[in-house]
DSSP file (Angstrom, degrees, kcal/mol; ACC not computed):
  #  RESIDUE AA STRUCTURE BP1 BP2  ACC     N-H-->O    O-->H-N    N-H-->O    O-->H-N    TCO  KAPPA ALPHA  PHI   PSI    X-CA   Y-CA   Z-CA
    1    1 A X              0   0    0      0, 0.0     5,-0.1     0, 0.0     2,-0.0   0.000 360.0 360.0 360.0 135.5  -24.5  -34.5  -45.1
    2    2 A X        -     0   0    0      1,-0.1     3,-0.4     4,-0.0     5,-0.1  -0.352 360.0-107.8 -76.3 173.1  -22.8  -31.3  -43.7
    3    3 A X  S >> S+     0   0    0      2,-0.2     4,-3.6     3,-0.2     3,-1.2   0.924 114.2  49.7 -28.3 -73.5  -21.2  -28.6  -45.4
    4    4 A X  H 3> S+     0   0    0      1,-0.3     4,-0.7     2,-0.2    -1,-0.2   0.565 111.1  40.8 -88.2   5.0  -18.1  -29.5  -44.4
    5    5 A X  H 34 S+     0   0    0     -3,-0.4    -1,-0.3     2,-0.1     4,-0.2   0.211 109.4  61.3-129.9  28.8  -17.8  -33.1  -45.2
    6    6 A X  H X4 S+     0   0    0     -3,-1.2     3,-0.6    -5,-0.1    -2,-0.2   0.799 110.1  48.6 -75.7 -51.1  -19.7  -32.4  -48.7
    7    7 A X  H >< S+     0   0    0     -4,-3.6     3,-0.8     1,-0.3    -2,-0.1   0.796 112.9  44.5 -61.2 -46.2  -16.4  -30.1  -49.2
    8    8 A X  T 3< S+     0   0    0     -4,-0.7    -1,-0.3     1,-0.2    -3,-0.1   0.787 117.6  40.1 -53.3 -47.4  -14.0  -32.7  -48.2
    9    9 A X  T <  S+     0   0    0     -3,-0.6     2,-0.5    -4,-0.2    -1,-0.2  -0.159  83.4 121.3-104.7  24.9  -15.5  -35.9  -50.3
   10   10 A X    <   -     0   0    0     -3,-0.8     2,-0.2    37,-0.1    -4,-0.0  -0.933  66.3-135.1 -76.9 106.2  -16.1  -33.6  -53.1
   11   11 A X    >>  -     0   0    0     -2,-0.5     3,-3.8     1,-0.1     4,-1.3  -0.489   6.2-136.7-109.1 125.2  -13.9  -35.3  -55.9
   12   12 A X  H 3> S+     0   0    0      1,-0.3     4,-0.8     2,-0.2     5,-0.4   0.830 111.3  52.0 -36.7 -51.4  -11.2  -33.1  -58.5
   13   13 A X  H 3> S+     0   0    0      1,-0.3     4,-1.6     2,-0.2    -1,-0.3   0.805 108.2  49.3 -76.9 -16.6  -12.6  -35.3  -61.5
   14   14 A X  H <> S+     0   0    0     -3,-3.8     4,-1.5     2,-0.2     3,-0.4   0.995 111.6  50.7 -56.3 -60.0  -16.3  -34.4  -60.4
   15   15 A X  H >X S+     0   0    0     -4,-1.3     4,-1.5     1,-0.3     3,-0.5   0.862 115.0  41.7 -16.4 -98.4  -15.2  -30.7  -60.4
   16   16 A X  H 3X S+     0   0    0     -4,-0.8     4,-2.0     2,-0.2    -1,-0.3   0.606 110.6  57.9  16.7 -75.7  -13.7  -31.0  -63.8
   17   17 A X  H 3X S+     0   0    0     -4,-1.6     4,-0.9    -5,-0.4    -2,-0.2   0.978 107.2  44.3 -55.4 -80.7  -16.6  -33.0  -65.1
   18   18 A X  H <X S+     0   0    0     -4,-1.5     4,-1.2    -3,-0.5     5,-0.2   0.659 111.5  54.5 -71.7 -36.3  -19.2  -30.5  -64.3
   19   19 A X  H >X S+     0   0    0     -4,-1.5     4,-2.5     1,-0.2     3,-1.0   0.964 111.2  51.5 -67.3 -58.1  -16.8  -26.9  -65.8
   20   20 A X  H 3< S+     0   0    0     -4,-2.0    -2,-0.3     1,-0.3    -1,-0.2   0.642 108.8  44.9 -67.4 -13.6  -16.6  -29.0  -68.9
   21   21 A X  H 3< S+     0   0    0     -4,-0.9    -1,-0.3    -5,-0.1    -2,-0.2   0.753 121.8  41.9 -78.7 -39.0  -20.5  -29.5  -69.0
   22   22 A X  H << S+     0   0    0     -4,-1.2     2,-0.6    -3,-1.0    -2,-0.2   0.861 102.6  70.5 -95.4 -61.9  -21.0  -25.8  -68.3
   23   23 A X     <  -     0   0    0     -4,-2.5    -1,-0.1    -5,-0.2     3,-0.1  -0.509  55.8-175.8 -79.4 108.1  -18.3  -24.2  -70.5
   24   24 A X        -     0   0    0     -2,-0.6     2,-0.2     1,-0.2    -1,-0.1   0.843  63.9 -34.5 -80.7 -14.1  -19.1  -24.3  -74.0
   25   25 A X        -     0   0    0      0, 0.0     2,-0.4     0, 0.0    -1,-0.2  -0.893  50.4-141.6-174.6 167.4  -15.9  -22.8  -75.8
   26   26 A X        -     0   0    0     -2,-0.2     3,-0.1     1,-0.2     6,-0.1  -0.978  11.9-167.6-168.4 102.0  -13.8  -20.0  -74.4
   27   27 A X  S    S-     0   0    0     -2,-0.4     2,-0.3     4,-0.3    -1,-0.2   0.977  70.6  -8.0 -73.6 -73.2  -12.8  -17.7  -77.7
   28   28 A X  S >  S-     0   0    0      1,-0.0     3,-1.7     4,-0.0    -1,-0.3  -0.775  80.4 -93.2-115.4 167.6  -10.0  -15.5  -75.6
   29   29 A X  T 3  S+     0   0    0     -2,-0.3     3,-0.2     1,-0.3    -1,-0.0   0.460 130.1  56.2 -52.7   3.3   -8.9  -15.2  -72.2
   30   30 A X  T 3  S+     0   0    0      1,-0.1    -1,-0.3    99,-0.0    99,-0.0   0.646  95.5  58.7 -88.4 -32.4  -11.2  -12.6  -72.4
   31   31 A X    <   +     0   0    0     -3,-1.7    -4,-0.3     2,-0.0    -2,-0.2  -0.076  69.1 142.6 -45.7  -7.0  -14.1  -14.3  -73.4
   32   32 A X        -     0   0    0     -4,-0.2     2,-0.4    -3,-0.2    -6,-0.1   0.020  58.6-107.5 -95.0 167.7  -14.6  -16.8  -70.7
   33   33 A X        -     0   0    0      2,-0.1     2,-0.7     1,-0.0    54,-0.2  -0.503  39.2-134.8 -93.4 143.7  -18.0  -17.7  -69.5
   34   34 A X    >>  -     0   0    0     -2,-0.4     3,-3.7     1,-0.2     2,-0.9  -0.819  14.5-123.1-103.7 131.6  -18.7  -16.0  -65.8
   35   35 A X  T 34 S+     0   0    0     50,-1.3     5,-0.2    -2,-0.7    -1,-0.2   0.378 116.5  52.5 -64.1  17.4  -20.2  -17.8  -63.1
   36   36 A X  T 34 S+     0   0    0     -2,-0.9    -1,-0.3    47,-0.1    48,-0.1   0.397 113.3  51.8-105.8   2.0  -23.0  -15.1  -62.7
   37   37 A X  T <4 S+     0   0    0     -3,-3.7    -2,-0.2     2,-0.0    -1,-0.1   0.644 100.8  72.6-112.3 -27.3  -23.4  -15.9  -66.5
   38   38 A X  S  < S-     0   0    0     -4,-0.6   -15,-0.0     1,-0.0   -16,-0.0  -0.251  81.2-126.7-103.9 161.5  -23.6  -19.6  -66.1
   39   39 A X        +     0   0    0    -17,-0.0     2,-0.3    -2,-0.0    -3,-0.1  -0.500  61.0 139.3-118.1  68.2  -26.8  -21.8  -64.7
   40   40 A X        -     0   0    0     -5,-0.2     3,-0.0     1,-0.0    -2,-0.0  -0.822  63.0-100.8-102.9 165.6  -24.5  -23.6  -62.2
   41   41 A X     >  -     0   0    0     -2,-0.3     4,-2.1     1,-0.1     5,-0.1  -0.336  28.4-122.2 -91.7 158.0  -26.2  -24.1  -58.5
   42   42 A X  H  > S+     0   0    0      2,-0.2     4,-1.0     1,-0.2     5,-0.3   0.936 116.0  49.3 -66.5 -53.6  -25.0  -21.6  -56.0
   43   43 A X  H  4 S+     0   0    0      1,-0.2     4,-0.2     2,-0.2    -1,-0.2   0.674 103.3  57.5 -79.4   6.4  -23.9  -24.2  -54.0
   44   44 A X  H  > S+     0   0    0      1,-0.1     4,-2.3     2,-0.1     3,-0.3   0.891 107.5  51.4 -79.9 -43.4  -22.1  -26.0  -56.8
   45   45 A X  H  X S+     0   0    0     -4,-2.1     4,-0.6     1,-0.2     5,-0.2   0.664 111.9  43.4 -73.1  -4.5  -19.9  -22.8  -57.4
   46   46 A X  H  < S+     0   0    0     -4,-1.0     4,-0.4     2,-0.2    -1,-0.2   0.541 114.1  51.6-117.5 -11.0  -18.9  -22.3  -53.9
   47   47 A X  H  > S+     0   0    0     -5,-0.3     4,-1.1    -3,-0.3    -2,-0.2   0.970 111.8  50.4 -65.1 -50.9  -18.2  -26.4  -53.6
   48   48 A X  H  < S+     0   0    0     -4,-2.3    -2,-0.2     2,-0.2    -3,-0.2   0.659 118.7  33.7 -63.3 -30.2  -16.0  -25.9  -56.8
   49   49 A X  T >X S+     0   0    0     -4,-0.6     3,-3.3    -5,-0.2     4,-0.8   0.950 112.0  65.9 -76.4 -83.2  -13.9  -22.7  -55.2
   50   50 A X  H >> S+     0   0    0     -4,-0.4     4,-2.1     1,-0.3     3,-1.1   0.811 102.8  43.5   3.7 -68.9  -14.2  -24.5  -52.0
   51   51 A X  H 3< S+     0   0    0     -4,-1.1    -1,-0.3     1,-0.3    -2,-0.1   0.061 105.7  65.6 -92.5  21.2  -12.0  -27.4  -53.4
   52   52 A X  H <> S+     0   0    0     -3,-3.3     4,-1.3     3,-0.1    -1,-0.3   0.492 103.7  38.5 -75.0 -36.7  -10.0  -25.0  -54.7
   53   53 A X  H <X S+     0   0    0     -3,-1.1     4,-3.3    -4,-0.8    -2,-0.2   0.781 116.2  54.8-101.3 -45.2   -8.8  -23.6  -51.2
   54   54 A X  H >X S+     0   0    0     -4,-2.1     4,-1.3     2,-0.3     3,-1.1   0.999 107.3  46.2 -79.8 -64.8   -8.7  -27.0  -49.8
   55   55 A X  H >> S+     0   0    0      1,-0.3     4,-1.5    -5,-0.3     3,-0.8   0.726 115.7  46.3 -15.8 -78.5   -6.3  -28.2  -52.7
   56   56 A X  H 3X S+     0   0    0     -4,-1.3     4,-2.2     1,-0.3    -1,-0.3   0.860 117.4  51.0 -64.3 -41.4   -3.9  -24.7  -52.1
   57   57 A X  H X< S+     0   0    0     -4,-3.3     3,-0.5    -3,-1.1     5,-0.4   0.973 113.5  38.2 -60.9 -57.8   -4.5  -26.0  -48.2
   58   58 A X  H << S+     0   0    0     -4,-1.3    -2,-0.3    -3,-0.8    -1,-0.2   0.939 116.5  59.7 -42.1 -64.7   -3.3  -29.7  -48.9
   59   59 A X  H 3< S+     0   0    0     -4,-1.5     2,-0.3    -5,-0.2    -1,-0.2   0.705  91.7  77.7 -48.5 -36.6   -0.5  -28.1  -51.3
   60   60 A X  S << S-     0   0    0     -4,-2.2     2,-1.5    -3,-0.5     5,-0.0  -0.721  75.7-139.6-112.9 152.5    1.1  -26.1  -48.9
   61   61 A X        +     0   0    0     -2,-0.3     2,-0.4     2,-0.0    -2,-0.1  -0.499  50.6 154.7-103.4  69.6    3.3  -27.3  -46.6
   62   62 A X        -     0   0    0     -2,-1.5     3,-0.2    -5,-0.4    45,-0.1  -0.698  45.5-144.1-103.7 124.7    1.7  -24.8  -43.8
   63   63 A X  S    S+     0   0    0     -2,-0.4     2,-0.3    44,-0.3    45,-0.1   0.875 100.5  29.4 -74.5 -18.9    1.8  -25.5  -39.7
   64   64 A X  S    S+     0   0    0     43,-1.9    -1,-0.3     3,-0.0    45,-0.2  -0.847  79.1 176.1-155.4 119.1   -1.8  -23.9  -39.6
   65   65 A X        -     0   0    0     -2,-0.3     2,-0.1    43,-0.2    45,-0.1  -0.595  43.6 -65.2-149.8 140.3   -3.6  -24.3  -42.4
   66   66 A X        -     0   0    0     43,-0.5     5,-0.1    -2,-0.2    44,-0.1  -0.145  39.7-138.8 -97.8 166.6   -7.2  -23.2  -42.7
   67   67 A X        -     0   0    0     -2,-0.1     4,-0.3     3,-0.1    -1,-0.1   0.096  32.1-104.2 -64.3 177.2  -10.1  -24.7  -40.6
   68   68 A X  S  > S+     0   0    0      1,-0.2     4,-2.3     2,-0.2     3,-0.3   0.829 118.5  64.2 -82.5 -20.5  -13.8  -25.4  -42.6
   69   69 A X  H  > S+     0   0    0      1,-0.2     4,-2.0     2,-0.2    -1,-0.2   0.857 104.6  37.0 -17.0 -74.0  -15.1  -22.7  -41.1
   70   70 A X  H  4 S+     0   0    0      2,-0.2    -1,-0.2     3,-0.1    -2,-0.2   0.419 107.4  64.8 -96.3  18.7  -12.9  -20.1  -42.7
   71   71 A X  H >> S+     0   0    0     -3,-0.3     3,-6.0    -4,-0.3     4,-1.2   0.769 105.3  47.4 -77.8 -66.9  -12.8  -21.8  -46.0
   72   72 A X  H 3X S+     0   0    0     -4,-2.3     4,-0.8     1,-0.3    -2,-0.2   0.701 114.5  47.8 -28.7 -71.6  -16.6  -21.2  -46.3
   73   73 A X  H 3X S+     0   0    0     -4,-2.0     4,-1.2     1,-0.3    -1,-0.3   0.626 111.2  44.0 -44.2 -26.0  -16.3  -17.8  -45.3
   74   74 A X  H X> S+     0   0    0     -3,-6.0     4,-1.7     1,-0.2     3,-1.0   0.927 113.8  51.6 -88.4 -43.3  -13.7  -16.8  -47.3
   75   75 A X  H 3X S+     0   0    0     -4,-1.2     4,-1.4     1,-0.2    -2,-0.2   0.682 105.0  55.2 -61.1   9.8  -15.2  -18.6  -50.3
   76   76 A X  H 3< S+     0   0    0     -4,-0.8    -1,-0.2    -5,-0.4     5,-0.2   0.808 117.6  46.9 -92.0 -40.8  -18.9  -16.7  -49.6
   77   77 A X  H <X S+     0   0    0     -4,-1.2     4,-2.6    -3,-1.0    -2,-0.2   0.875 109.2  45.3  14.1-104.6  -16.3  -13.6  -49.9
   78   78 A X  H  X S+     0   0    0     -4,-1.7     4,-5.2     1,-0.2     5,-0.2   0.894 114.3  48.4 -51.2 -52.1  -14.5  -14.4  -52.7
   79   79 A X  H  < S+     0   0    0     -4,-1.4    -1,-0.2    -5,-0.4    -2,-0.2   0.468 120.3  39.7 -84.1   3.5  -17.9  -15.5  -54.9
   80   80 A X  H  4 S+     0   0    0      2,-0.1    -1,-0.2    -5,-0.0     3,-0.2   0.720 121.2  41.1-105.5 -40.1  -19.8  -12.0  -53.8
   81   81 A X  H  < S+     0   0    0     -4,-2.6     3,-0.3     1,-0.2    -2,-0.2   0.994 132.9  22.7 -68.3 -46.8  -16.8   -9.6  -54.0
   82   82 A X  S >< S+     0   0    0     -4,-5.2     3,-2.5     1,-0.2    -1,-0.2   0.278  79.6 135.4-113.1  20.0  -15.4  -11.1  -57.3
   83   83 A X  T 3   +     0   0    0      1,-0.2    -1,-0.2    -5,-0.2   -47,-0.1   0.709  64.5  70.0 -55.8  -0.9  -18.6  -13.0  -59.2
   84   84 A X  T 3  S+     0   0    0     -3,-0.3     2,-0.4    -4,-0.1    -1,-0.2   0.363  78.8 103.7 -69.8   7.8  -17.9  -11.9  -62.3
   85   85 A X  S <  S-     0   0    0     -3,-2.5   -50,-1.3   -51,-0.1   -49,-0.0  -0.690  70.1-119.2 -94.3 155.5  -14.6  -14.2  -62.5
   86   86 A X     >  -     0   0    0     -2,-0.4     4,-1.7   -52,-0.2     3,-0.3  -0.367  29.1-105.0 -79.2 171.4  -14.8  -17.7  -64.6
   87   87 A X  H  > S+     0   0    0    -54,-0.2     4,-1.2     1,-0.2    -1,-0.1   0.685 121.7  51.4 -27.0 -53.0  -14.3  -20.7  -63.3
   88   88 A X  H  > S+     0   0    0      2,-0.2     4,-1.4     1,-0.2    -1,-0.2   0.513 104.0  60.8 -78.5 -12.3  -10.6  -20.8  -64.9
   89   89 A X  H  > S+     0   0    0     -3,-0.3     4,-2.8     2,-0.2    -2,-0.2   0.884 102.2  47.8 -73.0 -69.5   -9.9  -17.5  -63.6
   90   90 A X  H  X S+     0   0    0     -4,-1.7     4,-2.0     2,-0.2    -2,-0.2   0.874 115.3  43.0 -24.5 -62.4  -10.3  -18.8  -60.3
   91   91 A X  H >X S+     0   0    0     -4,-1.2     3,-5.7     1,-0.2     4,-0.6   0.938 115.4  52.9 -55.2 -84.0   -7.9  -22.1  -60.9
   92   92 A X  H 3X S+     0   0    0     -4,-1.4     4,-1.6     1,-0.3     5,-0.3   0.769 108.3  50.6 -43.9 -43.6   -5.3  -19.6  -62.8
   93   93 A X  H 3X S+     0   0    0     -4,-2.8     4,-0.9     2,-0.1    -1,-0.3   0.960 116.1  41.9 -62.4 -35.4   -5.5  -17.4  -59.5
   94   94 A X  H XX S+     0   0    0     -3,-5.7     3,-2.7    -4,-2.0     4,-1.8   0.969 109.4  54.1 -69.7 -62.3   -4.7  -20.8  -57.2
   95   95 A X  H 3X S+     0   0    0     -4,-0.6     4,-1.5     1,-0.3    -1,-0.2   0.816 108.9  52.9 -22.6 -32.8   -2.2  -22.1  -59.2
   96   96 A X  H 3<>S+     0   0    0     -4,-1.6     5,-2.5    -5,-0.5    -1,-0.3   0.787 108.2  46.1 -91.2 -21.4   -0.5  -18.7  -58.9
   97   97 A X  H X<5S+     0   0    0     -3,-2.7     3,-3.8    -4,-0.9    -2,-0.2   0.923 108.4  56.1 -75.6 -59.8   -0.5  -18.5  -55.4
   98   98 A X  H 3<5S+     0   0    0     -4,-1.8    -2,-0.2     1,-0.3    -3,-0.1   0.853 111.5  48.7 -30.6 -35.9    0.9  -22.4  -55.3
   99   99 A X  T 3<5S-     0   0    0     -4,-1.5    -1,-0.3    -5,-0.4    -2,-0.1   0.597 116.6-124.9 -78.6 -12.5    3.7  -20.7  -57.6
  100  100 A X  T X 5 +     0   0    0     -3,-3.8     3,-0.5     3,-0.1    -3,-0.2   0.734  59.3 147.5  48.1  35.2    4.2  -17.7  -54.9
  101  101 A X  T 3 <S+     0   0    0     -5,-2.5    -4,-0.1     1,-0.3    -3,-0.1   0.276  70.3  40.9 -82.3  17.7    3.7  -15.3  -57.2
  102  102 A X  T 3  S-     0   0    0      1,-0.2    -1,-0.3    -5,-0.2    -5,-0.1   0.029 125.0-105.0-146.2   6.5    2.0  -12.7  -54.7
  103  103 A X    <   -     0   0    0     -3,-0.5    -1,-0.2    -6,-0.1    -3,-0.1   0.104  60.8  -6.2 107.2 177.4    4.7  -13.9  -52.2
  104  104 A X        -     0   0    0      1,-0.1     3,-0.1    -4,-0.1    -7,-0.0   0.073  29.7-165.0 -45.3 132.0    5.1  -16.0  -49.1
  105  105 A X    >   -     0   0    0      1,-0.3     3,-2.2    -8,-0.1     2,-0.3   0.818  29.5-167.0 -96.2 -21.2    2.5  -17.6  -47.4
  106  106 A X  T 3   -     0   0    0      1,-0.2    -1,-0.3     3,-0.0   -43,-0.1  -0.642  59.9 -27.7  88.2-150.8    4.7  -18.4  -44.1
  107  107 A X  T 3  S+     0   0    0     -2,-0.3   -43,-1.9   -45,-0.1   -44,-0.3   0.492 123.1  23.1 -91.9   9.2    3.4  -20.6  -41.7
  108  108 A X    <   -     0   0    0     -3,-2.2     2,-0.3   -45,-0.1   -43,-0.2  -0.945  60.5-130.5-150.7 179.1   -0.3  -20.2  -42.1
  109  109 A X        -     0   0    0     -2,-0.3   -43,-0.5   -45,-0.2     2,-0.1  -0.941  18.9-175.3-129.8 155.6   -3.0  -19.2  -44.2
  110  110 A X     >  -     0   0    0     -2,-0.3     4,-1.1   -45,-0.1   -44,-0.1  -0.342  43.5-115.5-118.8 155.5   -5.9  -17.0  -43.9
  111  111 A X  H >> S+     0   0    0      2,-0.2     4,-1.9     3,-0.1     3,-1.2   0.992 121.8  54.2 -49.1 -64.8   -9.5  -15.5  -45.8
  112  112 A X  H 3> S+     0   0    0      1,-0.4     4,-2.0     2,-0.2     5,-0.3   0.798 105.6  43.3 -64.5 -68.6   -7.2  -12.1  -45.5
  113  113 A X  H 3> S+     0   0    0      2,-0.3     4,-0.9     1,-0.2    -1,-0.4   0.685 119.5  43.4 -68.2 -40.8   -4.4  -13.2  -47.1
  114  114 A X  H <X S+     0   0    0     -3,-1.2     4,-2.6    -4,-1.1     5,-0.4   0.955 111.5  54.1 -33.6 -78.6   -6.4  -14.9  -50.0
  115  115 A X  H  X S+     0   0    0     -4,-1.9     4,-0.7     1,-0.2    -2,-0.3   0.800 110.4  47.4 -30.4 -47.2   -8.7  -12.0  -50.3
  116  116 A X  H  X S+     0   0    0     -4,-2.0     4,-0.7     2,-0.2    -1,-0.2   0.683 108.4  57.1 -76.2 -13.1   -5.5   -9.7  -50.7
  117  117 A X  H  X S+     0   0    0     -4,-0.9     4,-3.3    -3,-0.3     5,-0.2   0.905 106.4  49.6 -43.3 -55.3   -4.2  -12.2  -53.2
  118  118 A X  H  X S+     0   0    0     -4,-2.6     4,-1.8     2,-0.3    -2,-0.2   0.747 108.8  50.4 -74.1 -36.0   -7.1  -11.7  -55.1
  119  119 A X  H  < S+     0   0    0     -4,-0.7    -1,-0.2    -5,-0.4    -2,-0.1   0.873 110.0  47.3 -67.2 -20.3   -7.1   -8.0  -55.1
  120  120 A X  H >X S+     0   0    0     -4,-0.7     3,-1.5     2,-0.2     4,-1.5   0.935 115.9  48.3 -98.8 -58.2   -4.0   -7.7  -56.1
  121  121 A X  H 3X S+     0   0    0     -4,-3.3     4,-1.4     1,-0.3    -3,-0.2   0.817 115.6  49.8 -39.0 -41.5   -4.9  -10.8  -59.3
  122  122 A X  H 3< S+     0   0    0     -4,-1.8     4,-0.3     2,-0.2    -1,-0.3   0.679 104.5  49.1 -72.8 -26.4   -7.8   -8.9  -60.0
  123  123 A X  H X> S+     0   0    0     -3,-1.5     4,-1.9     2,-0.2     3,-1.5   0.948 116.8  45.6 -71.5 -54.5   -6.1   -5.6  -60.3
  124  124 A X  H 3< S+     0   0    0     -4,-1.5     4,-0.3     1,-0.4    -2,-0.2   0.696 112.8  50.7 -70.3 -40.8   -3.4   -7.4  -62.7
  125  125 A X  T 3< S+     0   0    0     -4,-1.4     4,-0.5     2,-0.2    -1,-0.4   0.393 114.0  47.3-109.4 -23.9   -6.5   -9.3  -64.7
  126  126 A X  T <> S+     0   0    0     -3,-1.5     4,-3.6    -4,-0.3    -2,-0.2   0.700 115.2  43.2 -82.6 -41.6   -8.4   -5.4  -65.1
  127  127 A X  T  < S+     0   0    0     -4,-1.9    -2,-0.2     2,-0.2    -3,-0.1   0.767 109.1  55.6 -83.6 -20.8   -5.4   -3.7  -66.3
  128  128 A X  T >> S+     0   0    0     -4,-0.3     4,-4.4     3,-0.2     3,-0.7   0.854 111.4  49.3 -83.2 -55.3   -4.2   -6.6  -68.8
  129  129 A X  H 3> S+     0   0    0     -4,-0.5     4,-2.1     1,-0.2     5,-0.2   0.937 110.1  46.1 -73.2 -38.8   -7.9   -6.3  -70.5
  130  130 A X  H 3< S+     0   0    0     -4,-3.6    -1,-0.2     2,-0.2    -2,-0.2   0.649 117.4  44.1 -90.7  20.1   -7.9   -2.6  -70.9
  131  131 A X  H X> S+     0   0    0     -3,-0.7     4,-2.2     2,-0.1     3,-0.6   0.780 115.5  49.4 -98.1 -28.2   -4.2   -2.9  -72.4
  132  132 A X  H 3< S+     0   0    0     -4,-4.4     4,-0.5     1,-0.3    -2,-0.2   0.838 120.4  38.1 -65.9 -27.6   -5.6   -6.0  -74.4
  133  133 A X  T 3X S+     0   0    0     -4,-2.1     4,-1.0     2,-0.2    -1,-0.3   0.390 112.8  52.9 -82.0 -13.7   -8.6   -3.6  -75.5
  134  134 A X  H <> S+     0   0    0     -3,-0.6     4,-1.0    -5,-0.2    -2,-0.2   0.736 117.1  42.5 -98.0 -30.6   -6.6   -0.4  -75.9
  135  135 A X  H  < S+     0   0    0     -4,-2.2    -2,-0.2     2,-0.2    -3,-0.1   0.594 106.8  55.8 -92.5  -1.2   -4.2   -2.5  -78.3
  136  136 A X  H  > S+     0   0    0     -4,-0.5     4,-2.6     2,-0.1    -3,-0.2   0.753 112.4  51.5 -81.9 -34.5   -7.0   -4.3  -80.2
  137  137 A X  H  X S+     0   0    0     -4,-1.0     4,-1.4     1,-0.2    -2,-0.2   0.735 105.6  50.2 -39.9 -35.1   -8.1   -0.4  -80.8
  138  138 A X  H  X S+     0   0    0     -4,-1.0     4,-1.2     2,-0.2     5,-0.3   0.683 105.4  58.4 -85.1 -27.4   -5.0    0.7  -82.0
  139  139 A X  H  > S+     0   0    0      2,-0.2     4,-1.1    -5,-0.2    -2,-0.2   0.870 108.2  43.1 -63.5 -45.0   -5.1   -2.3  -84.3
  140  140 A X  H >X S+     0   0    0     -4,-2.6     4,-2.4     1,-0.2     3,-0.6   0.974 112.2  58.1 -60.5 -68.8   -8.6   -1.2  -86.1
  141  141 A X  H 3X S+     0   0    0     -4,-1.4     4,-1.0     1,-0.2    -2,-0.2   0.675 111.3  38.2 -40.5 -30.4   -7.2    2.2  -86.2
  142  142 A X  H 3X S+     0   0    0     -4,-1.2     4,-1.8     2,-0.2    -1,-0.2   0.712 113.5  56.3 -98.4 -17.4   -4.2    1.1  -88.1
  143  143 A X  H <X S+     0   0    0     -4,-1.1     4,-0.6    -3,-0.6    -2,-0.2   0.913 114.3  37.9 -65.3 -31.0   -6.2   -1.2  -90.1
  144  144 A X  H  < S+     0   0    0     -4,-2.4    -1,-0.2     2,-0.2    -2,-0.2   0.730 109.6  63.0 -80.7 -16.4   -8.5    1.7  -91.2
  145  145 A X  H >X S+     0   0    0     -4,-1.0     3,-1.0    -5,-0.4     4,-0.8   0.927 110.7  42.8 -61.3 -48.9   -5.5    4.2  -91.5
  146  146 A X  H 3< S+     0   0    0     -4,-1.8    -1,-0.2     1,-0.4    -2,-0.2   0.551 103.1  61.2 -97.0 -10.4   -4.3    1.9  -94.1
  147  147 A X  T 3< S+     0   0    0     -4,-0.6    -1,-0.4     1,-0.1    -2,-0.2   0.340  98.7  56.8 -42.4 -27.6   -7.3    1.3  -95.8
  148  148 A X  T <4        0   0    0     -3,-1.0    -2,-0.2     1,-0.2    -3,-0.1   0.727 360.0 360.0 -97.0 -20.2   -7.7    5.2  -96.7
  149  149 A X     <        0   0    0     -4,-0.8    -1,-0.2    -5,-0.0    -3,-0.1   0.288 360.0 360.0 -71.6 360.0   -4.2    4.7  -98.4
């Protein structure tokens, strides 16, 4: 079977199936298990991301929409530059492109235009954890302040 019609006849509830086997509990959004942390097959994680891209392809209503070619590529990409991201991280990041929250896609989409999605989610998703960690700090600190009292 090729590459690119494993990607196609790869099925959501399989997807699904196989993150819920792999993740056992996911304390905070901060917490989440990371695919370089997990023992899923390399070529499972790039199937699952893969059928991510295809979904966002299907979703949008695009006149050129991208080939199988430059899904692999971008997801080979995505899963070196960003492997430290969960599974759910990933979904949260399509969904949010589906929403247009990193703005219009026009008539096509691209690896580029993904990739800069992603820089720009990733930036948002760095900056979120050291305000969630600079305000769980200030939270000890007031706990101990009030403790000395």
């Amino acid at each position: 079977m090729t590459e690119n019609k494993s990607l196609q006849t790869y099925k959501k509830a399989e997807v699904v199936k196989q993150i819920k086997s792999q993740i056992v509990s996911v304390k905070t959004s901060y917490d989440l298990v990371r695919l370089d942390d997990i023992m899923i097959a390399d070529e499972t994680s790039k199937e699952i991301v893969a059928e991510m891209i295809l979904e966002l392809n299907e979703f949008s209503n695009l006149s050129r929409k991208m080939s199988g070619p430059q899904i692999i590529e971008t997801v080979n990409m995505l899963l070196d530059e960003y492997s430290g991201l969960s599974l759910q991280e990933y979904q949260v990041f399509f969904n949010r492109i589906k929403k247009g929250e990193f703005g219009q896609l026009y008539e096509s989409m691209d690896g580029i235009k993904i990739m800069t999605f992603m820089k720009e989610f990733y930036a948002d998703m760095v900056k979120s954890y050291h305000e969630f960690k600079d305000e769980d700090h200030q939270q000890i600190k007031r706990v101990e302040s009030h403790r000395d009292l």
